[in-house]
C-alpha positions in Angstrom: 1.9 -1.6 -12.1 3.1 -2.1 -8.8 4.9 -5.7 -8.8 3.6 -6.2 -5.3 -0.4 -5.9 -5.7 -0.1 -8.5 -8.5 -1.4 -12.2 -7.7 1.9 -14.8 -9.2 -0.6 -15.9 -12.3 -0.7 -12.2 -13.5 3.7 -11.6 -13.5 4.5 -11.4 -17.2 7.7 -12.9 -17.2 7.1 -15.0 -14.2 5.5 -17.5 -15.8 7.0 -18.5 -18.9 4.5 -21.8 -18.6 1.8 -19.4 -20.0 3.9 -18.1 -22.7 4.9 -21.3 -23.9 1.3 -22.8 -23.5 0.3 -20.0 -26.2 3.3 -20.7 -28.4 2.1 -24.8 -28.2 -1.5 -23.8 -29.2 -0.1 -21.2 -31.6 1.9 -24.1 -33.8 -0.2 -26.8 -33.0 -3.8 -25.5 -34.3 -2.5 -23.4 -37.0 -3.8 -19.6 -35.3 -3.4 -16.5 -36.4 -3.0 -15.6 -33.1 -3.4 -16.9 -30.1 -2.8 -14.4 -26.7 -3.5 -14.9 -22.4 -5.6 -12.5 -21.2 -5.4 -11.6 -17.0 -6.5 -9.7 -14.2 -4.9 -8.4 -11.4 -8.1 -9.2 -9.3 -11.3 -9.8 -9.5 -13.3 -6.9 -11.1 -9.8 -5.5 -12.0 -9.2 -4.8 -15.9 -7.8 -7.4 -17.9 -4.4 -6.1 -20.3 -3.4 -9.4 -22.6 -0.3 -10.3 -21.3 1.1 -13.3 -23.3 0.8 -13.7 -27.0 1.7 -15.2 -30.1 1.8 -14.2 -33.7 1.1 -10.1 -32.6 1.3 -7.7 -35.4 3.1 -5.3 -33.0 2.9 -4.4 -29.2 -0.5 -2.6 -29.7 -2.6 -5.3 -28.4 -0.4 -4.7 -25.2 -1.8 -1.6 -24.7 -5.5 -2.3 -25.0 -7.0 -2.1 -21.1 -10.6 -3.5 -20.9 -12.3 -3.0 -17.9 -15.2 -6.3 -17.1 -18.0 -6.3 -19.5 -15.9 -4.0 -22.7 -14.3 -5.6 -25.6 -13.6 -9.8 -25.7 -11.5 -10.8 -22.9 -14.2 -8.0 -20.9 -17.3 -9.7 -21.7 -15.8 -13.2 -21.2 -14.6 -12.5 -17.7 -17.6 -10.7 -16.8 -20.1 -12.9 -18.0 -17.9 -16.1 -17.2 -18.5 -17.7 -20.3 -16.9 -18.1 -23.5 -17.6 -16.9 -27.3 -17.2 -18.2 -30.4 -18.0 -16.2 -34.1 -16.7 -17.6 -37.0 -17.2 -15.1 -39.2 -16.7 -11.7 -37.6 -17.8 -9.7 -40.2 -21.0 -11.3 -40.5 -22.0 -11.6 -36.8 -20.6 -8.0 -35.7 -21.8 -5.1 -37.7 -18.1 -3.4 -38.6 -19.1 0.1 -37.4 -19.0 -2.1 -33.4 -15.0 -3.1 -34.2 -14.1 -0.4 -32.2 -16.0 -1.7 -29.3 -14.0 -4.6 -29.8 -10.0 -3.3 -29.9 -8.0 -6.9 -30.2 -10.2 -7.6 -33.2 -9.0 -4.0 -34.7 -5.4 -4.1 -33.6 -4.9 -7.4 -34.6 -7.1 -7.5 -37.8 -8.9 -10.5 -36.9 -11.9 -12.4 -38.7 -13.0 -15.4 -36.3 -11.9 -16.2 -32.9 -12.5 -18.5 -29.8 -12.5 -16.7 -26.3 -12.8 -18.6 -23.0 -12.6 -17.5 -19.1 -9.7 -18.5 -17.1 -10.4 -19.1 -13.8 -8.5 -20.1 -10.5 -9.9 -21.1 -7.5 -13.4 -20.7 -9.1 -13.1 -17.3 -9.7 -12.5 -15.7 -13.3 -9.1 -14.0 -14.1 -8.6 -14.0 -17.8 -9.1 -15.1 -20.6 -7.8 -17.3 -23.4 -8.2 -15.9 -26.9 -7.7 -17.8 -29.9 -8.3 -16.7 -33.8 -7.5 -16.3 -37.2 -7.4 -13.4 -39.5 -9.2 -15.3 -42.3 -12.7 -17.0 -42.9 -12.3 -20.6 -43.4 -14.9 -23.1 -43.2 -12.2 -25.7 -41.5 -11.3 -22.9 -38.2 -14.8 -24.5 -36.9 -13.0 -28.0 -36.4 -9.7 -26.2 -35.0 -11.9 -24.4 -32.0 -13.4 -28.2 -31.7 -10.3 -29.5 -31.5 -8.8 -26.9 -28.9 -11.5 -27.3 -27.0 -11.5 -31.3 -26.8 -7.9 -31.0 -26.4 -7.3 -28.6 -23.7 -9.9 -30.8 -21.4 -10.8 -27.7 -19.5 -7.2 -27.3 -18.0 -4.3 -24.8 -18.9 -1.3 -24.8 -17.0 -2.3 -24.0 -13.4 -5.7 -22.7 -14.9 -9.2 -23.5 -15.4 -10.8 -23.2 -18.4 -14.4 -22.6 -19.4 -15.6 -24.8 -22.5 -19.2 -24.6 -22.1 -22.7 -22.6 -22.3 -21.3 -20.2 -25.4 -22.6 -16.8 -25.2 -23.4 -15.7 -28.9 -23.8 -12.5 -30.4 -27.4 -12.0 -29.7 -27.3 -12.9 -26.3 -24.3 -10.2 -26.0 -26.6 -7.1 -27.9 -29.5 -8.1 -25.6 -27.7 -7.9 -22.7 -25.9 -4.9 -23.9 -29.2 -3.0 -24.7 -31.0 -4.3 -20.9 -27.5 -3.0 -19.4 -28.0 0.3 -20.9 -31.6 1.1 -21.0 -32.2 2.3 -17.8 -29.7 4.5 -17.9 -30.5 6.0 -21.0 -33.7 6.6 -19.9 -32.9 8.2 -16.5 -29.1 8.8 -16.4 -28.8 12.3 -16.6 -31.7 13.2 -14.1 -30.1 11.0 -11.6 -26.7 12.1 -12.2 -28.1 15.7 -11.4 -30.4 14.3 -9.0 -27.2 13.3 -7.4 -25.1 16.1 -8.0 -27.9 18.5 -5.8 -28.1 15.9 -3.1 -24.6 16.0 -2.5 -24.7 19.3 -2.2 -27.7 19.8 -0.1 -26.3 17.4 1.9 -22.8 19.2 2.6 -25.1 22.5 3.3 -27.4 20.6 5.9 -24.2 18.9 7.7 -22.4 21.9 7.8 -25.7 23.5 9.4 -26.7 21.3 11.6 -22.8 20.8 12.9 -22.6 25.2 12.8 -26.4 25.7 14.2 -28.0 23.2 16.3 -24.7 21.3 17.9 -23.4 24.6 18.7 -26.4 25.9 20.4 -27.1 22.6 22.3 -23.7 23.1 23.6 -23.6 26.1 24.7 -26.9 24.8 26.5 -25.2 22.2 28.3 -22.3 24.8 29.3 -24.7 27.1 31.2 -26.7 24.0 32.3 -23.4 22.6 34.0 -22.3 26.1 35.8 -25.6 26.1 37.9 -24.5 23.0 39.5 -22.7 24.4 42.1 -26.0 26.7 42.5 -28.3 24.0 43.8 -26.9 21.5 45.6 -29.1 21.3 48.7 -31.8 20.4 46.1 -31.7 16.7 45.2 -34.7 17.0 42.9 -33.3 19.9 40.3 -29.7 18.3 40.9 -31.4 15.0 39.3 -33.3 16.9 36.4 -30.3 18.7 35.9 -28.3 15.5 35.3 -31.2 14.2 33.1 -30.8 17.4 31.1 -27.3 16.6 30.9 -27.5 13.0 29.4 -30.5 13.9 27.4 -28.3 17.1 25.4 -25.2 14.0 25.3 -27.9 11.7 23.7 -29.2 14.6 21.5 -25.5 15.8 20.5 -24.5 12.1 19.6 -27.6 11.2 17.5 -26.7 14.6 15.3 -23.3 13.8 15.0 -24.3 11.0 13.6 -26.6 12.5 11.3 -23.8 14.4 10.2 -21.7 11.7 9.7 -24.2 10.3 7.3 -25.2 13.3 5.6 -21.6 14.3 4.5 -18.9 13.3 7.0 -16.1 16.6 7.7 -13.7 13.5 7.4 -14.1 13.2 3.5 -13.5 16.7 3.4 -10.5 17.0 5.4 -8.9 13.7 6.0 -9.9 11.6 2.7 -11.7 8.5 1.6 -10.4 5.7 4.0 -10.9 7.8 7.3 -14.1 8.5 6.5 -15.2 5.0 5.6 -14.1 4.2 9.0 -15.5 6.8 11.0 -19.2 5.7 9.3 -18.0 2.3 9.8 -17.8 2.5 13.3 -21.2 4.8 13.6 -23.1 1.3 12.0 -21.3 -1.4 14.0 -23.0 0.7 17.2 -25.8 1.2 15.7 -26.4 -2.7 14.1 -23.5 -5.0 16.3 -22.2 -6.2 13.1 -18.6 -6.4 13.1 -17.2 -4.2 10.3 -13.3 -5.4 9.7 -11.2 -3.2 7.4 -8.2 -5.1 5.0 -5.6 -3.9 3.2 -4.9 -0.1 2.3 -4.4 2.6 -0.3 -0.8 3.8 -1.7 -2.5 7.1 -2.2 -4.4 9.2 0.8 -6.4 11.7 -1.1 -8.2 11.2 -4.5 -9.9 13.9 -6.4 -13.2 15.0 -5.0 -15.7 13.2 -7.4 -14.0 10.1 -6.7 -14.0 10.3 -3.1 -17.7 11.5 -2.6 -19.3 8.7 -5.0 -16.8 5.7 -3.7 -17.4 6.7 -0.3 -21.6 7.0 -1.2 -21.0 3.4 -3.0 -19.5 1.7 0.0 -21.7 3.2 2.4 -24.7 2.4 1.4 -22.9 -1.6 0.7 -22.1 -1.6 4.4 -25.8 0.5 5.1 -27.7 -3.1 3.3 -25.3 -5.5 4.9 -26.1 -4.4 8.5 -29.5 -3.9 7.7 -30.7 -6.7 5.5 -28.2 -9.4 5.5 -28.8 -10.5 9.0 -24.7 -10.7 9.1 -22.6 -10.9 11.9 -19.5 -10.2 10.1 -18.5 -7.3 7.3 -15.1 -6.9 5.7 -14.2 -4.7 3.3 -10.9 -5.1 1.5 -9.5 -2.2 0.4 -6.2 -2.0 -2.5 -4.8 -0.4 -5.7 -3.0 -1.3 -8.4 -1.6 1.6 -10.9 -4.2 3.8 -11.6 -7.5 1.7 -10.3 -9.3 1.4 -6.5 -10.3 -1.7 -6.1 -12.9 -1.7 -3.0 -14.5 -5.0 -1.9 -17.4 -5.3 0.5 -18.0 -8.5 1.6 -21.0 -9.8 4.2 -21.7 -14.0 5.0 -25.5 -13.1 5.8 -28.4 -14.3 3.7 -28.2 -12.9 -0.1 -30.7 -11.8 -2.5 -31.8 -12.0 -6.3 -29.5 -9.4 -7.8 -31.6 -9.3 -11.1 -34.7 -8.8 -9.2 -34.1 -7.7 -5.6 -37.0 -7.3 -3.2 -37.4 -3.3 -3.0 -36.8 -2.3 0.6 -36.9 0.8 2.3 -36.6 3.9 -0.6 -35.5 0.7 -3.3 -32.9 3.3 -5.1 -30.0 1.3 -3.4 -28.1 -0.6 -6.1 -29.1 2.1 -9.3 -28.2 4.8 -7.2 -24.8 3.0 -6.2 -24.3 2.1 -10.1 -25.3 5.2 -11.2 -22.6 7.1 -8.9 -20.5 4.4 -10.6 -20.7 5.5 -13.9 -20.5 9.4 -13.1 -16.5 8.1 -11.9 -16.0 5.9 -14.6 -16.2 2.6 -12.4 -17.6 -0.6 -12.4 -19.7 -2.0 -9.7 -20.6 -6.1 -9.3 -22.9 -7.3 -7.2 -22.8 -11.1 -6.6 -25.1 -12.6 -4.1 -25.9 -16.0 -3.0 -26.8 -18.1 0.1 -23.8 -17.2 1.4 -23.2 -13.9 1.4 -23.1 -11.0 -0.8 -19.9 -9.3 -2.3 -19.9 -5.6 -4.0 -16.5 -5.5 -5.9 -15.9 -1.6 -7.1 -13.1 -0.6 -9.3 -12.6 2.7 -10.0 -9.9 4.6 -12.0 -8.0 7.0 -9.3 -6.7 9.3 -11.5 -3.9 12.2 -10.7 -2.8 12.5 -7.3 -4.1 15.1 -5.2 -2.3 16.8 -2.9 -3.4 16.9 0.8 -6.9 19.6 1.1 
């Protein structure tokens, strides 16, 4: 990953404080193993990063994205976990949903979220590769110990998630789309392109005909200039086909921009951007940028969908006078954030508005890219983090 995109607590190698602190805890508690779990950003995947007592460099490898695996659920749910006896909380045929318990053959462990600056960037994973009545008292001990502190990091010692807490959530997370996934998805799929095919007509059709209108309209001016009354319904007719002409290419816009098509993700983005600011006064900022400027088609339809429709609910129900949306990438992941300081909602139960397919639809196109969406929302604001895997380059279309 690119050096530069990477915040100074994630540098392996640039802080040798971390890798020391997981020697000290390694020695002085007696683990198995003991390894420093981080982020590049928020929503990004974590990769363990500093260890002691590895097997090998497999664990090095494992990449789990918020929500998947140990260090994925901690940092997604903000919470720690403790199971003292793996194989008697976790059914073995769900090890593979947990890789750093496979790769490093362990039998109880202690995980808690790092965080910095209140927001969660890792994760601190302690265990042992036995079962041993007396590893209860070790995690005590760590976690008296530690006093909520590592190095330059905060550490989060309280409200244990346990393993019924994480199947429920599991099984809410995925019954919806279980139920519905695949009809959306296609649902989806069909609106795309019925949306392309009613763009394309309205921009090939109408616009062109209204054009040509306001062509023929404009070369009878000469015609009647002694007659003030047709000169002003002529003008009328003139800013009423300008009206008419902008309000479609508008419609356009939101039905499937020719940007996406032919200039990529970002332009586009902007171009709809700049269509809500007029239509809502918001101010829309744009931050950062992309290394790449195309991404395969699937990724830039259902980012671009996801984003829009973020932007669409800010202007619209946030009350917000302000919108940024933070743009970045680090290896192979997008990282789009969407942030408005207007009045937030319930995100476990929002009031529906308008259709009320907002937030599935926008984590349903999610999943069809292999990305993960969060929604946070408070009295503050609201903040949509997406993180999608980019893929291969593509070439300019």
């Amino acid at each position: 990953m690119a050096k530069s995109n990477f915040p100074e607590h994630v540098l392996a190698g640039e802080h040798q404080e971390y890798q020391n602190k997981v020697e000290e805890l390694y020695h002085q508690y007696g683990f198995d193993f003991v390894a420093i779990g981080l982020t590049a950003f928020v929503g990004a995947p974590l990769r363990w990063i500093y260890s002691a007592g590895a097997t090998g460099e497999r664990y090095r490898r494992i990449v789990l994205a918020p929500g998947q695996g140990i260090g994925g659920i901690v940092i997604k749910a903000g919470k720690p976990m403790l199971f003292t006896d793996i194989d008697k909380d976790i059914d073995p045929r769900e090890y593979s949903s947990y890789p750093i318990v496979f790769a490093e053959d362990l039998r109880s462990f202690c995980a808690m979220p790092l965080k910095k600056k209140g927001k969660v960037v890792g994760s601190l994973l302690c265990a042992f590769r036995t079962v041993n009545i007396s590893h209860t008292q070790s995690y005590k001990d760590l976690i008296n110990d530690i006093e909520g502190k590592i190095c330059d990091l905060d550490v989060g010692t309280s409200d244990f998630l346990n393993f019924e807490d994480i199947s429920r959530k599991e099984m809410d997370e995925r019954k919806e789309p279980l139920l519905f996934s695949s009809d959306l998805s296609r649902v989806i799929s069909a609106q795309e392109n019925e949306r392309k095919r009613i763009s394309r007509e309205l921009h090939d059709g109408i616009i062109q005909e209204l054009l040509s209108v306001s062509f023929m309209l404009r070369q009878l001016s000469p015609h009647i200039t002694e007659n003030e009354e047709a000169l002003t319904i002529l003008e009328e007719s003139h800013n009423n086909i300008d009206r008419i002409l902008d309000e479609l290419h508008n419609i356009t816009v939101e039905l499937r921009p020719s940007a996406l098509d032919h200039l990529g993700f970002i332009p586009a983005l902007r171009s709809q951007a700049s269509v809500f600011e007029k239509a809502y006064g918001a101010e829309i900022v744009f931050e950062g940028g992309l290394s790449r400027r195309r991404f395969n088609r699937s990724l830039e339809t259902q980012a671009y969908r996801i984003c829009q429709e973020a932007i669409l609910n800010a202007c619209k129900y946030s009350n917000t006078e302000r919108i940024d949306v933070a743009l970045e990438d680090s290896g192979d992941w997008l990282h789009v954030t969407i942030t408005d300081y207007g009045q937030g909602f319930d995100v476990e139960n929002p009031v529906v508005k308008g259709s009320g397919c907002g937030l599935v639809g926008m984590h349903e196109r999610a999943t069809l890219i292999g990305a993960s969406l969060q929604v946070e929302s408070s009295d503050k604001g609201t903040v949509i983090t997406l993180v999608a895997p980019m893929g291969p380059e593509q070439g300019e279309k």
